[in-house]
N, C-alpha and C positions, 0 to 999 in steps of 0.2 A: 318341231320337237314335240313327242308327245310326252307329258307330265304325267300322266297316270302308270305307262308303261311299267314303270318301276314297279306298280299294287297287281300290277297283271302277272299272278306268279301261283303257284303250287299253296302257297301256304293262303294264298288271300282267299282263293277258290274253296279251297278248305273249310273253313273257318265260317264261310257266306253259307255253303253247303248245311253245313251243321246250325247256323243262325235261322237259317229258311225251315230246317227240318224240326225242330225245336218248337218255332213260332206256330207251325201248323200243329202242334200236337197242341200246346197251351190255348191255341186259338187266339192269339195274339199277334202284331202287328213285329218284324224283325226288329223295327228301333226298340218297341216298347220290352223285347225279351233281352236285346244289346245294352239297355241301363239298366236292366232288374241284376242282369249277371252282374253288371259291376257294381251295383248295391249290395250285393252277396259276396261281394268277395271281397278276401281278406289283402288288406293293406289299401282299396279304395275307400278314401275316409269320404269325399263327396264327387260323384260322377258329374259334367260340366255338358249340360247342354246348350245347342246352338238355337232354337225356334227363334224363327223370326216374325210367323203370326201366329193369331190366338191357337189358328187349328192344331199345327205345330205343337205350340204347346199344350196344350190340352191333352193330344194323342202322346205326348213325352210325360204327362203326370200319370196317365194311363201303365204305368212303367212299376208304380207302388201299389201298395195293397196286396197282395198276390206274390207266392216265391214259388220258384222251378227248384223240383225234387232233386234230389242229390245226382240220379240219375243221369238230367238235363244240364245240372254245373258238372257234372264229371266231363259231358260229350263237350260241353262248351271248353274246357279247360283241356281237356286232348287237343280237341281238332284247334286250338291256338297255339299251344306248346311250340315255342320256338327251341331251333337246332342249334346246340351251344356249342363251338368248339374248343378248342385246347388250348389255353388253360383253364378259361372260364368253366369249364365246365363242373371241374372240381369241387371251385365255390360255389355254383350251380347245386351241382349234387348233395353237400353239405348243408345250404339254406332247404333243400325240402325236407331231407333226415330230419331237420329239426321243426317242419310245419310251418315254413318261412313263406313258403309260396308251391 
């Protein structure tokens, strides 16, 4: 059985696509651009890293200092936008009207 199969999908490609293309404009490493997004973004109060040696970490503090233009959270936040369906979508639709997410 393979475990990953399930991430092997439309949206995960997506989302890699637009992390890889992102990173290359900032000149940054795809982790280091993958925790800056979510220190930018509203409702992650603290992003949770895994590093297990120093490089790791080091290359994951590399993540502060420095924010991607509105431009780069917009592509980032597109190409993640997951497909809501019915009924969620409503309340979906409802929390962005109000700036929720």
């Amino acid at each position: 059985m393979n475990h990953g199969s399930k991430y092997n999908n439309e949206n995960t490609w997506r989302v890699l696509d637009a992390l890889y293309d992102v990173a290359k404009k900032v000149e940054k490493t795809p982790a280091q651009v993958a925790i800056n997004w979510l220190l930018q973004s509203r409702g992650v109060t603290a992003p949770i890293i895994g590093a297990r040696t120093m490089e790791q970490l080091e290359a994951n503090l590399g993540s502060s200092a420095w924010a991607l233009k509105n431009e780069q959270m917009d592509q980032l936040n597109q190409a993640s936008d997951l497909f809501v369906t019915y009924p969620y979508n409503l309340d979906a639709e409802e929390q962005r009207s109000k700036g929720r997410f």
